[in-house]
N, C-alpha and C positions, 0 to 999 in steps of 0.2 A: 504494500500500500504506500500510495507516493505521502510525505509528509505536506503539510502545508508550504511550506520554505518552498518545497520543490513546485507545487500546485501555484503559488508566485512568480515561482518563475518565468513563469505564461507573460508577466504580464512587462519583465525587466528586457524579453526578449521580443517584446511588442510594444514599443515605447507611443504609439499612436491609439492606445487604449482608453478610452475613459469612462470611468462608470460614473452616472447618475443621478438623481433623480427623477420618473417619467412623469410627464405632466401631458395636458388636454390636446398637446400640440403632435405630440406621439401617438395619438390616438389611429389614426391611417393605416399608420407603417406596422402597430401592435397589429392592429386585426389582418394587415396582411401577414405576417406571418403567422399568426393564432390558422386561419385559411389555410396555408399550405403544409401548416406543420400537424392536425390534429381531424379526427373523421368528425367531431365533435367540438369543433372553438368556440373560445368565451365570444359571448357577444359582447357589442358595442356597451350594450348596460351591465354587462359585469365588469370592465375598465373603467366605466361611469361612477358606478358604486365602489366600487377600491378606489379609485380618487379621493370621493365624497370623504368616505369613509377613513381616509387619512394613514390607508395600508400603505408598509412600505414596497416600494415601487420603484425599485433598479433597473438602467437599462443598462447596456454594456455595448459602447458605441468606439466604432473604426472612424477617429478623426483625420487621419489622411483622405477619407473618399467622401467626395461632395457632394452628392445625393444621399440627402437624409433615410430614404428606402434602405439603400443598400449599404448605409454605415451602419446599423443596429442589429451587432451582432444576435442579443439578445437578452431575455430579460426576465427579471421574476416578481413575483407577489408573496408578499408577507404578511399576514394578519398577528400581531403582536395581542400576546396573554399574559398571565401575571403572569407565569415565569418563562415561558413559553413564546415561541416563533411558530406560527402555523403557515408552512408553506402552501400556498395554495396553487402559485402555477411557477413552472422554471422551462423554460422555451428558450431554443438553440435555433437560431434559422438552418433551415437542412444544409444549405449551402456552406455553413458552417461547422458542420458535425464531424465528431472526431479529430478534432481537434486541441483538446483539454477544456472551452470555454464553459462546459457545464461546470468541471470540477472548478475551476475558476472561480465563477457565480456565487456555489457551493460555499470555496473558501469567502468571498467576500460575506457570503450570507453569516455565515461562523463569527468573522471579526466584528461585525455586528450586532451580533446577539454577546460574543463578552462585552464590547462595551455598553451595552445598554444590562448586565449582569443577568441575561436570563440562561436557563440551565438545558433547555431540552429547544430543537427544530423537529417538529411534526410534521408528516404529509401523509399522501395517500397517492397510491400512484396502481393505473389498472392492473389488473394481475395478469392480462396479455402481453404489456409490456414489457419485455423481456430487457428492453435494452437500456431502459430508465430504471428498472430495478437493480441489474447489476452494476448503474453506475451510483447510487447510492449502497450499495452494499460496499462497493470497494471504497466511497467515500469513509465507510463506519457508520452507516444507519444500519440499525437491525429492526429484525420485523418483526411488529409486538401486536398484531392482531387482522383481523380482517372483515371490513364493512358491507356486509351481504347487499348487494343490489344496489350500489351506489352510482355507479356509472350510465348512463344509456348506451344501447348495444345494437346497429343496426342502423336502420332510415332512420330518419326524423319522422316523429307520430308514432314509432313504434312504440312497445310496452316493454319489450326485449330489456333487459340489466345486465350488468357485470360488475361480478364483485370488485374492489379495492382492496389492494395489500396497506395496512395501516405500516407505517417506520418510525423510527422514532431516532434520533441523533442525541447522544449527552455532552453537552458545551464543556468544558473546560478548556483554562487558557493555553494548556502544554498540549493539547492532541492537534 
């Protein structure tokens, strides 16, 4: 498992990196990639309401390229609890994948939460997912339960669910 130092590195060896915060102006470029990256994207009033609602909202943007589209790498959602970060979305443009910027995201999301002193980052991520689960497993989330019928599965209109792997992550400032 790469340390954080190394999961940093990402960013010493990408000096045109800059993370964020997303606002009403990012709204376009979010749902385009929400679009391309998910069978199922938040809509326009779920980035409306995480706004409103004062979630933390990272974007992770390539300052060398001038089109605001294609500079956002990508981005996440945090819903902040007493002790607790609940991630609710972490989106990588495909064009971007595989490339460490999850684990990236990841570590920023981490250094976050110690300085704001909370202990645990929650998510839920579908149990199809094969490829966002094992990049939170090798982050150090482990899987602390499972939310029967949380996802929608199928068209839009369908009744169709899919479970959610529940994960759970513990802060501390040395991991």
């Amino acid at each position: 498992m790469k340390s954080l130092a190394q999961n940093l590195s990402l960013a010493a060896n990408k000096p045109n990196l800059v993370l964020r915060s997303l606002c009403e102006a990012d709204l376009q470029t979010l749902l385009h990639i929400e679009s391309i990256s998910y069978s199922h994207p938040w809509s326009q009033n779920n980035f409306l309401d995480s706004l409103s609602s004062h979630y933390l909202m990272q974007g992770l943007f390539d300052s060398s390229t001038c089109s605001p589209k294609s500079s956002m790498i990508g981005y996440f959602v945090a819903m902040k609890g007493v002790d607790e970060l609940h991630l609710l979305n972490l989106t990588v443009a495909p064009d971007y994948h595989r490339r460490g910027y999850a684990k990236y995201l990841l570590s920023q999301l981490k250094i976050l939460s110690v300085q704001q002193e909370l202990n645990w980052i929650w998510l839920e991520v579908r149990m199809s997912n094969q490829a966002a689960i094992a990049l939170y497993t090798s982050y150090g989330f482990i899987k602390s339960g499972v939310r029967k019928n949380y996802y929608p599965l199928g068209l839009k209109g369908s009744n169709d669910r899919e479970d959610a792997l529940l994960m759970s992550y513990q802060v501390t400032p040395c991991n």
